[in-house]
Every structure is written in C-alpha cells, then in structure tokens.
N, C-alpha and C positions, 0 to 999 in steps of 0.2 A: 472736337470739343471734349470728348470722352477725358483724352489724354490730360486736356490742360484740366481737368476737374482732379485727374489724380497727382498731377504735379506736384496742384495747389495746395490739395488738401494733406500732402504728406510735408508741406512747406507750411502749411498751418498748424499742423499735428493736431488733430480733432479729436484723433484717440484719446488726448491727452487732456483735454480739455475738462474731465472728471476732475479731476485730480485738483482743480481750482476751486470746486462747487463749494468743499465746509471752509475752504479760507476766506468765503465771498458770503456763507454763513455766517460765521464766527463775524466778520466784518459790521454785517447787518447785527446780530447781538449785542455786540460792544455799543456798537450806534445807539438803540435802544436805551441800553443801562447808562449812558452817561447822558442821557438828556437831564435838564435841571428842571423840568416839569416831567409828571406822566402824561403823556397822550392820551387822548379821548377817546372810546370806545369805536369811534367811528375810524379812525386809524385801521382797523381790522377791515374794515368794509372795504377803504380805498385799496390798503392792500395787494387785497383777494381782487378786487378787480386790475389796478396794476398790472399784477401777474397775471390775470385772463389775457389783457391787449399783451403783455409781453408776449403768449406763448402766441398767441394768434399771428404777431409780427414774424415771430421765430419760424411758423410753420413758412409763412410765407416767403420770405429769404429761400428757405432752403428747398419752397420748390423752386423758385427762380433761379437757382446758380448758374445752372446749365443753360439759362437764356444767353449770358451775358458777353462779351470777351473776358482779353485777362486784367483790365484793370478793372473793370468796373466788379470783377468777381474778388478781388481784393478787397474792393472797400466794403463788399457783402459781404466776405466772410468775417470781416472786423467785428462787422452791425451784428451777424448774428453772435461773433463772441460777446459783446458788451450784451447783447440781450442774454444770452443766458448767465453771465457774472450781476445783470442787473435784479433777474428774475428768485437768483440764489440769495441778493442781499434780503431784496423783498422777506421771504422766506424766513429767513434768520430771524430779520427783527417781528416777522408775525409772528412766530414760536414762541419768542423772548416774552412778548403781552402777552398772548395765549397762555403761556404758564404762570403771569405774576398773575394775572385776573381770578384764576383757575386755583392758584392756590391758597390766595387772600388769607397769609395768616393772621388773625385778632390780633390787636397792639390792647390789650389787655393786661391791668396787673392783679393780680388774687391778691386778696386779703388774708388767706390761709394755701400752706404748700402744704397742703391733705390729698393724696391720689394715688394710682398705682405705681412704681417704681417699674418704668417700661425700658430702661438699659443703666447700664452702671459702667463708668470706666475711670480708671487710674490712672491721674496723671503727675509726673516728677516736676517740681518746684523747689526754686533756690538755686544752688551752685555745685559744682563737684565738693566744694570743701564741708559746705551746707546744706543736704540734701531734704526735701520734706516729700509725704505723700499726701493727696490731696483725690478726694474720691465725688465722680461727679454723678448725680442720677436725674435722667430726664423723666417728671413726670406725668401723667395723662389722667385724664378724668380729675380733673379740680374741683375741690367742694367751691360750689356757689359761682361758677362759672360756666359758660359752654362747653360740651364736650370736646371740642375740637382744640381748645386752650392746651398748652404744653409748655411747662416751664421747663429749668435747668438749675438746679442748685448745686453746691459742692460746700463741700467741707473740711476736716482732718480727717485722715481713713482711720485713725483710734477709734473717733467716733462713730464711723459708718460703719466700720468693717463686718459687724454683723446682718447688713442690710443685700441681700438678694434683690434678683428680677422676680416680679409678680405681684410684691408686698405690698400689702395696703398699710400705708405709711403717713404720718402726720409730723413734721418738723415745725421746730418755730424757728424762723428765717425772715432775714430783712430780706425784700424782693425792689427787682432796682430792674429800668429798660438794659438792653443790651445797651453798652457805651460807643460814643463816638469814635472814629476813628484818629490818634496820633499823627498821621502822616500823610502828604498830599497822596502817594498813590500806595498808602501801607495797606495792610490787613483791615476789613471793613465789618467789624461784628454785628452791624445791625442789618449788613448785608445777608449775611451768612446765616444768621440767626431766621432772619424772614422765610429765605430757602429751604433750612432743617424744621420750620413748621415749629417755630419757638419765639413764644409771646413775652417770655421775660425771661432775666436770671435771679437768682439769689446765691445768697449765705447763711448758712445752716448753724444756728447757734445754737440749738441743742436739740435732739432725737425724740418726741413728744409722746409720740403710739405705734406700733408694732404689731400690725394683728398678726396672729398667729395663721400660716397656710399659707400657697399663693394663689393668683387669681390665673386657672390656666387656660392660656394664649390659643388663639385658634389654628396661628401661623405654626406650622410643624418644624418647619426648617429653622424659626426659631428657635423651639424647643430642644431642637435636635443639639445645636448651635451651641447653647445656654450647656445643656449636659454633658457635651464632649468638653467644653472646658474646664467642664470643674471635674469632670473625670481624671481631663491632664492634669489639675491643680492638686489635685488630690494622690496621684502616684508618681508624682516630678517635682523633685527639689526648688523651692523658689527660689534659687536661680537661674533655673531654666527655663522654668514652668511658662512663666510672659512671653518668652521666645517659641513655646509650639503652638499655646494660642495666637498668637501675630501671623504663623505659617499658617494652619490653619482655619481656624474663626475670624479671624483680622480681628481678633481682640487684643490689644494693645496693652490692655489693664496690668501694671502692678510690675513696668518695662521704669526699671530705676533711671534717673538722671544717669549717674556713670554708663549703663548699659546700652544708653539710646546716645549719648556723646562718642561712647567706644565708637558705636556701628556708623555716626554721622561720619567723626573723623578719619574712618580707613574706609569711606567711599562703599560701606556697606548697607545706609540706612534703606538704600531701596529692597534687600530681602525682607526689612519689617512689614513691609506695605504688600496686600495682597496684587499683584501685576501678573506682564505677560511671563516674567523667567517661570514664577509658580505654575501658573494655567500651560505654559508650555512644556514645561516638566512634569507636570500630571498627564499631561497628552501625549507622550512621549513613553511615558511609561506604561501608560495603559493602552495605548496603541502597540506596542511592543509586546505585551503582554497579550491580549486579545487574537493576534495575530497568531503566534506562534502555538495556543492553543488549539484556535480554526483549522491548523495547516495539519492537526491532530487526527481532524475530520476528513478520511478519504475522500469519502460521498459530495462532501460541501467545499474541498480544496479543489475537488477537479470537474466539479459544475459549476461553479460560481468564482468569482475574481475577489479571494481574501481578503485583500486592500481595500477594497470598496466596504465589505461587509465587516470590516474592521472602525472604517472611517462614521457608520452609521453607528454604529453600539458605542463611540466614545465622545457622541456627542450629547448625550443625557448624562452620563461621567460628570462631564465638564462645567454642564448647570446645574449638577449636582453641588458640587464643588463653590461655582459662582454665588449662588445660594443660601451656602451653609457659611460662607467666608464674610457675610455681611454686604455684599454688592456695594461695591466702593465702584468709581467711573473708570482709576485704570482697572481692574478686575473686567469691568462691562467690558472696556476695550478688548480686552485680552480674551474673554470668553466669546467676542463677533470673531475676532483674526481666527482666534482656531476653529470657530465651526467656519468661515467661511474657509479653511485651509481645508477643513475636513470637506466638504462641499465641491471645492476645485479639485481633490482625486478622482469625486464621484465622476466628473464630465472631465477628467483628462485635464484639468491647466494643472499651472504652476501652483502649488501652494501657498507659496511667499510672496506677495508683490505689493505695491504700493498703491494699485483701487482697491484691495481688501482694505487698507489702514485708511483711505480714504471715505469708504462705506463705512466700517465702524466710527469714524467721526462724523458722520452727515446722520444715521440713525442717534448718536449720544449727543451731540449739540440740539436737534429738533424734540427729542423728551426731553431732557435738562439742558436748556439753554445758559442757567447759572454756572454749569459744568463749563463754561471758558474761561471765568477766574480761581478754580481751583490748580493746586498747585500740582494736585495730583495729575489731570488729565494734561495740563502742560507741558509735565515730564514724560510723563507716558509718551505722547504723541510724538513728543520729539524725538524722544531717543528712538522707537520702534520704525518712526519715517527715516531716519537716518540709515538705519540697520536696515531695510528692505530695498534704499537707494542704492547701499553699498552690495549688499548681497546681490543682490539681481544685476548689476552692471558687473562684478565681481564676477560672478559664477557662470553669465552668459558669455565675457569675456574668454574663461577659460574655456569653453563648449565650442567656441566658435574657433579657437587655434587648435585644438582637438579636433575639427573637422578639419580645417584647411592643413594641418599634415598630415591626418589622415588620406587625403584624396591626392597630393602631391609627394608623398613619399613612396618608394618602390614599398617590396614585400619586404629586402632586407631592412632598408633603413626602419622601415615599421617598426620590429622586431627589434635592432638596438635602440629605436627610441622608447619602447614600451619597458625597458632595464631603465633608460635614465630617468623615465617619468616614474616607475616606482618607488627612487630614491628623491626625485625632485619634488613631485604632484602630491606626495605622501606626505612630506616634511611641510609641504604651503596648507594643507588640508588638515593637518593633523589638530585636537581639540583643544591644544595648549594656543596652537597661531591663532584658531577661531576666534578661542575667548580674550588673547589679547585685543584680536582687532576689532569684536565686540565693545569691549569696556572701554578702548580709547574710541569711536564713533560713537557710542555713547553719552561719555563722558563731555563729548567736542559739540554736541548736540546740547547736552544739561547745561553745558556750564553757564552760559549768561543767564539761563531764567534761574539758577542756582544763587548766582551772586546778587542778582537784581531783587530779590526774593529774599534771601537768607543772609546776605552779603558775608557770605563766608567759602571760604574754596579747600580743598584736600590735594596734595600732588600726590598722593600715595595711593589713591584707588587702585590704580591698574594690577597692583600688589596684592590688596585685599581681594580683590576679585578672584584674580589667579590660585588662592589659596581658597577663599570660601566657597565658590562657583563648584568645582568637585566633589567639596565635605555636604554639599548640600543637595547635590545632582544625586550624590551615589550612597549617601548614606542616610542622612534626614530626610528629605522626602518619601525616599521607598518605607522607611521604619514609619512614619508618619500615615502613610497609608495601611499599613499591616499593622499599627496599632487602633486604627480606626475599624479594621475589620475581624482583628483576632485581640485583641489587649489582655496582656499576660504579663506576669513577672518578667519575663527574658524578655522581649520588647520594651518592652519600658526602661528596664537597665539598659541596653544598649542604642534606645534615645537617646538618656540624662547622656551619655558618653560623647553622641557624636552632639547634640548641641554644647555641653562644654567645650566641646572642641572649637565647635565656630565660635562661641564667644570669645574665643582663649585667643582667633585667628583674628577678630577685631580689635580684640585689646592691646596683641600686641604691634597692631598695625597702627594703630591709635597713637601709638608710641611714637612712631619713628619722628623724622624732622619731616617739616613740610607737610604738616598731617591736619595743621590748622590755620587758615591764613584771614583776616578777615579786612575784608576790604569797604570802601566808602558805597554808597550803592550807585550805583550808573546811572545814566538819563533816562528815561522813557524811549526818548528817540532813538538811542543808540543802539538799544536791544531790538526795537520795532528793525530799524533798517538791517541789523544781523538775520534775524529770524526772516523778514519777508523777501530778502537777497538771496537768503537760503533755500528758502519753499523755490522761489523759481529756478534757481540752479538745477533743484530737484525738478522738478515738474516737465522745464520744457527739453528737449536734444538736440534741438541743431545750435548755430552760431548766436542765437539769439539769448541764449546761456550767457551770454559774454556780457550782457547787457548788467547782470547784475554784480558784476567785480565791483565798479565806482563806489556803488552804495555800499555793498559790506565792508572795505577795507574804512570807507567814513565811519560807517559805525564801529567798527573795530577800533579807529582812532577814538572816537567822541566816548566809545566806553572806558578807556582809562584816562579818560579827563572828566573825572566826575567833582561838583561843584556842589555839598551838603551845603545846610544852612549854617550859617554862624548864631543866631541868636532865634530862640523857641520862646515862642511869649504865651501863658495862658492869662486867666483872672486869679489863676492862686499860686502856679506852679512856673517857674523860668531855667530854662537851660541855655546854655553856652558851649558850643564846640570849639577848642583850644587849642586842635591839630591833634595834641597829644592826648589831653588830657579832655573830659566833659564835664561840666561843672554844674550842677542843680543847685536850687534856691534850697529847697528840703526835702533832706532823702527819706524823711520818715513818710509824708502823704507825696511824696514823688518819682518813690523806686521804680515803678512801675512805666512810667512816661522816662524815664534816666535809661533805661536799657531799651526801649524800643528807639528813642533820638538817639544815644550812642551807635547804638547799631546801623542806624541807618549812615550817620557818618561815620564807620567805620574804625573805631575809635573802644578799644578796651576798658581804660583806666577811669571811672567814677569816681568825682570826688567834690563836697557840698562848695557851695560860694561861701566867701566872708561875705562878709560887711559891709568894704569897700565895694567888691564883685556887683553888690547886688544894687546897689545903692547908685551904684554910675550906669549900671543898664536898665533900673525904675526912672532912672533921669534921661537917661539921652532918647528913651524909646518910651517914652510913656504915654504919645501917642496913640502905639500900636499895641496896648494891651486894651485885652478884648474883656467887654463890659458882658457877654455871655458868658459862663461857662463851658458850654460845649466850643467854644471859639478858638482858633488857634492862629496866632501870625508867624508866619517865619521869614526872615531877617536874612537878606545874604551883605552883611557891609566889608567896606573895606576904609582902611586908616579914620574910623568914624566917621563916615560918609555912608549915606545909604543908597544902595547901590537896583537891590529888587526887593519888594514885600509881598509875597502872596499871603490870602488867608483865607483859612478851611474851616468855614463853616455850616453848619447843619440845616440851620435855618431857610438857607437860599436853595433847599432841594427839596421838591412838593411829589416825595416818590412814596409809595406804599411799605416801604422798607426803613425810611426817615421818620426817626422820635424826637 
C-alpha cells in the first residue's frame, strides 16, 4: 500500500499543490469585489467556520489515504484538492471584508481644504506637442472634520510649486467625490480612492495661507525619504533629477509627459517603478560587497560560512531600501522574494523558485487584498512567475545533462568536453543571452495585461532593455548608492552622466518603428483564459500540462477579435467609434471621457460631431440615454440595428466604496 500512496501522490503532485493556494485567493477576492451588494457582517462568521469544517474534512482525508485501494484513493486525493482550493477561496474573500470593514474610509466632503500637506506629487498632463504640469497634494487633519478624513487636490505647479511636505496649508478649492468609472471594466477611482484612505478630490483655485515651518512627522523613513529627494533635486539638473527620485524614493514627481512616453515606448517604463530588477540589484550589490569584505576576516571566513553571514546583514539593507522607496506592492513583492532568497542559502535550497513568488503573493493579497486590481502587482507577478518557471526548468535542465555526461563519459571524453563546454556553456550563460531571454519571458508574460490595460504594445523593448539593463546595473545604481552614503561633487556629476545616458537610451529607442502600437482592448475572457492556461502550464509537470493548450490558443484567438462599443451615451456627453476615427459631441466638457473611449477602442484620431452626427444618434438612440448622470450605455450596433446594450451604473452597487 506504501507504494501505491507514493505512486499516487507524485501522479498528483502535492508538492505542487502551493503554488495554486494565492490563485484560489486572489479568485476568492475578486468574488468579494464584484458582488453588487456588501455582505453582512455575519459573512465573517460563516467563513471562519467553513474553513473550520474544511480543515477538519482535510485532516480527515489525509488520514485515511492509506485505508483505501487505488481508486477510491483517487477520488480522495481530488476531495482533499478541492478542500484545500476551497478552503483558499474561503480565505481570500474573508481578507477582502476584513480590510473593507477595517478600513472604512469617511465618504465625507469638507467644507474647507485647510490641513497638513502629507505628500505632494507631479504629474504630466496634455500631449507631447502640449505638455502641462499639474501638482497633487494629499491632505490630512481637515478643519472641521474627523481626523481620519483625507482629501486630494491638484492644481497648476506655478501655483503650488512653493508648497512642501508638512505645511499647514489652506486653499480655496471646489471639492467634488471621486468620479465614476468610463468604462465597463476601466480604471475605477472610487475604487482606488477608498483603498488609498481618500474621502474626496478637489481643485485648487487659489493658495489661501501658508504657515510658515512644517509639522514634523513621527515616521523617520519618511523623513528620510522627503530629504534625499530634495537633496537630489537640489544637485541634479531637472532633467534628471525625477529619474533618481523614481530609482530611489519611487518619487515620480516632476517625470515630464515626453520623459515617461520616452520610457513607455522603448519598453523601459518598468525602471520607473520601484520592483524586483531594483531590490535585486541592491542585493546583488550588497551581497557582493558584504561578502568580499567578510572573506577580509580570517577569524570569521574560516569559522563561519560567509554566505550565510552575508545573506543575514543584507536583509535589513533591503527593508531599508523597501522603506525609504515608498512600499509600493511590486516593491513588497520584491523585498519577500529576496529575503526569502536570502533565507533559502541560510538552510541550503535554491534561491529562485516559484513557492517563494507564491509566498510573497499569499502574504500581499491577505494584507492588501485591493492589491489584485492594481496594475502594479499584476505585472510584477507575471513577469517574476514567468522568469522563475523559465529559470528553474532552464537551469535544472542544464545540471541534469551536466551530470548524465558527467557519469557516462570516460576521463578523456571529460576533458574534451569540458573545452567545448567552455566555448558553448559560456556563450548560452553569458549576461547579454540572460537579459535577452529575461526581457522576451517578460515581455510574453506582460503583454496582454499590458494591452488589456493600457491598449498599447512596444516591439522595441527587447532593444531597450539590452541597452539600459547594463547603464543601470553598473553605473546608476552603484552611484546611487554611494551617493546616498558619501554625496559629493564627483558623484553627483558622474550620476547626471549615466542617467543622461539612460534617458538618451529611451529616447532614442522611443524612436525607432514599432515602438508604439495601440490597439482595441481585448475581451475579459480572453485574457482570463491566457493567464489561467498559463498559471497551470506553470504549476503542474506531468501530461496533465496538456490540458491547458485548448484554452490558451482560444484565448489567444478571442484576443485579437476584440469588439469595442460603437456608440457611448451619457446625460450630457456622446461618443462614436468610427474604426478610424472617434467622434464626441463636445470636446470642450468631453476631452476627458474622448481619450479614455478612444483608447479603449483603440483608435487615435479625436475629432467633434456635427450636427448631422449628433442629431441621428439623439434620434435613433434616445432611448438609451441615461436620465443619471453617473450613468453610462454603450451601444454595440450594426447597419442601425441594435445588436447589445450594456449600462454602467453606480447606483445598482450598495458597496462602501460607491458615491
């Protein structure tokens, strides 16, 4: 019986069975967020008992295996998979209430935006031909409200520009809820807004009071945060300067339209964003560092095992770093992989694998459960799962025909194969091949939450990488740290240098052909069956891999058969998609709703309706304009025949987040 239990279990792969737990999370979360009521408190209770009987079921199975023969021990091993895939949903969706309850932010509006200025950031608005800047400050302690209240205003940076973190600040601002969402599955700002602990927005019509001093912050790492940037801002030319803050502080602030189009279009924008290449390039470097000082130490090189004692000292480094950079989710990510990388030398594993990347998603989905529709952690996760599927089948690969010619070749053959392997093993190994076959599993991983998201694609990354990946490995980052620990005249000039450089390496990658493409957005389905075709591909090893071909190449098909709407109806505002061209009613109070529906149908060229235009779609569809405001229909017809009408409205959702 012994035998048939290990048969079985290596025809079940149980090992593997982690590796399912935050997709069965994440499953249970989305569950959660798309109900059209909130769930009742007692939803917690059932739960939590649920998962008692679940895990009680589960114990029970798995002492019984060994009762059983071998089919009856198949349909046991199934039950107890489903109990713990069910036990995981469970899970997710109690985390998801446990933090909307938990965080309950005020749907509150002030009367007055009087309070302290608790972050400030810059953001690019307009066009490359057009550029504006536009400066946002969130702030805390409201006159004449709770202190837990937190708006968000923005304005022109002429105006702001003198305005600091800390300041106690008074603006006259029209203050308005976050707005509704454009589109059935677009950007959701009252979503987002709830999450970031933000009761309303405004617009800052003019700068009121200014006390002098600011109000200082308990948090250090802020502080810290706050000063290194304006130190960089302060001895780095602003064109640079928003480039060492983004490496750094993941301060974004004062990153131009042209600068952030440069880095989208040559497949560069992910060095803006604090992630794993950063946190892996500080570990890298300070691991490398640390080490070769140790080996400095007779006494402690030849008592103690370096590696180890290398791997403990760079993991405060690391949340140092995490810390000061603003803790963004892929950042979190990046900061669990490497200490658990650092972790797995202490006890001897592998570094790299894929229940680390699974561990760091099961601890960030259970504190920030809202962390599964950011776009951040979806990139993150994809690419880094991709990269650790490839690398570890990749590199075991190679270990494993390394041994079998090792054990099967004489001395001599040895010996001439150990010449051809240095000319072969060294060319497959070398950091130029890496980082290609990095950026393309990458890239092959990003791309549909890239298009389905952004609806815009780059064929030039793999270029940009190859070029910037080096400038940043071996010259920015190390300066970047030695200016953070020595800052001097000669550091600082030879900063401004190599990030000119990288900018000079995006801009002119930016350039090429193929460098912008932008397309309709995909189905939902299409992406869901890529991505979850994918995960199992990944997940499971035997034949049972095969299982997910069907689905992907379907969705592979159903994603370039994408179907926008043809006609957008509000109560004031109407758009038309015209293949070519997108057509608004008024682009004075419409620009706004004209670029997020063009984009979504893929579609460039804005330009208003006449007269006729508007006058045969207030007729033919008059209908289906929504007597709300917040309401919106969209229209798929054909030859003036109506074909599907969905419509998105606010009202039909009784969630803590819904104005």
């Amino acid at each position: 019986m012994g035998k048939i239990n290990y048969v079985y279990n290596d025809t079940f792969e149980t090992h593997r069975w982690f590796l399912c737990i935050p997709i069965l999370i994440a499953t249970g979360i989305t569950t959660y967020f798309n109900l059209s009521n909130e769930p009742s408190y007692s939803v917690i209770a059932i739960a939590i008992i649920l998962c008692v009987i679940a895990i009680i079921i589960r114990q029970k199975l798995k002492s019984q295996l060994s009762k059983y023969p071998v089919c009856m021990y198949s349909v046991l091993m199934f039950a107890l998979f489903c109990v713990n895939l069910l036990i995981a949903f469970i899970t997710g969706f109690t985390a998801a209430k446990i933090r909307t309850v938990l965080l309950n932010t005020p749907k509150i509006l002030p009367e007055h935006a009087h309070g302290i200025v608790e972050s400030i950031d810059d953001v690019p608005r307009g066009t490359l031909k057009k550029q504006r800047l536009v400066r946002r400050c969130v702030l805390s302690n409201i006159k004449g409200v709770p202190s837990n209240v937190k708006i968000r205003v923005q304005g022109p940076y002429n105006k702001l520009k003198n305005i600091t973190p800390y300041q106690v600040v008074s603006f006259d601002a029209e203050i308005f809820n976050p707005p509704a969402k454009l589109t059935l599955h677009g950007y959701d700002s009252q979503f987002d807004a709830y999450f970031k602990e933000l009761s309303a927005f405004g617009k800052i019509k003019n700068v009121l009071l200014v006390e002098n001093g600011t109000i200082q912050t308990s948090n250090w790492f802020q502080q810290k945060r706050v000063q290194f940037s304006t130190k960089l801002r302060a001895n780095l030319s602003s064109a640079v300067a928003p480039l060492a803050t983004a490496l750094t502080t993941g301060d974004k602030s004062g990153i131009t339209f042209k600068m952030r189009e440069n880095f989208t279009r040559s497949g560069l924008s992910h060095i803006l964003a604090i992630s794993g290449l950063h946190m892996g390039l500080l570990a890298w470097l300070a691991f490398s560092i640390i080490s070769k000082l140790l080996v400095l130490i007779p006494k402690l090189a030849t008592r103690f095992v370096v590696k180890k004692i290398t791997a403990i000292m760079t993991i405060p480094l690391i949340f140092l770093y995490l810390m000061i950079s603003g803790v963004s989710f892929s950042a979190m990510r990046a900061f669990i992989m490497v200490t658990l990388s650092m972790l797995s030398i202490l006890v001897n594993q592998k570094p790299i694998s894929l229940r680390n990347t699974a561990i760091a998603a099961v601890v960030i989905l259970l504190l920030f459960p809202e962390s599964v529709y950011s776009v951040s952690f979806q990139l993150s996760f994809a690419s880094v799962t991709m990269l650790c599927y490839v690398y570890e089948n990749w590199l075991s690969k190679l270990n494993n025909d390394k041994q079998s010619l090792n054990t099967e070749m004489s001395e001599e053959e040895r010996i001439k194969f150990s010449k051809v392997k240095k000319y072969i093993y060294s060319w497959i190994l070398t950091p130029i091949s890496k980082s290609m076959i990095s950026t393309f599993v990458a890239t092959f991983a990003t791309t549909p939450i890239i298009v389905y998201v952004f609806q815009r694609i780059t064929l030039v990354g793999i270029f940009g990488n190859l070029l910037a990946i080096p400038v940043l490995s071996v010259s920015v980052m190390p300066l970047l740290i030695v200016t953070a620990i020595m800052p001097n005249h000669i550091t600082f000039a030879l900063l401004e240098k190599s990030l000119n450089t990288l900018s000079l390496i995006a801009a002119s990658v930016a350039k090429l052909p193929g460098s912008n493409y932008l397309l309709p957005k995909p189905s939902l389905i299409s992406v869901l069956l890529i991505v979850f075709s994918t995960l199992w591909l990944i997940i499971w090893q035997g034949r049972k891999r095969l299982i997910s071909l069907p689905f992907f190449f379907v969705g592979l098909v159903l994603f370039f058969v994408s179907d926008p709407p043809n006609i957008f109806l509000t109560q004031h505002i109407i758009g038309m998609n015209d293949g070519d061209i997108f057509y608004i009613s008024s682009q004075r109070f419409g620009n706004f709703h004209a670029k997020v529906w063009s984009q979504e149908c893929g579609v460039f060229n804005i330009k208003p309706m006449d007269y006729k235009q508007l006058n045969e779609v207030k007729h033919d569809y008059a209908d289906f304009i929504p007597n709300n405001e917040k309401d919106i229909a969209f229209l798929w017809v054909k030859n003036r025949k109506r074909l599907k009408v969905k419509i998105l409205s606010s009202r039909c959702l009784n969630r803590p987040w819904s104005r």
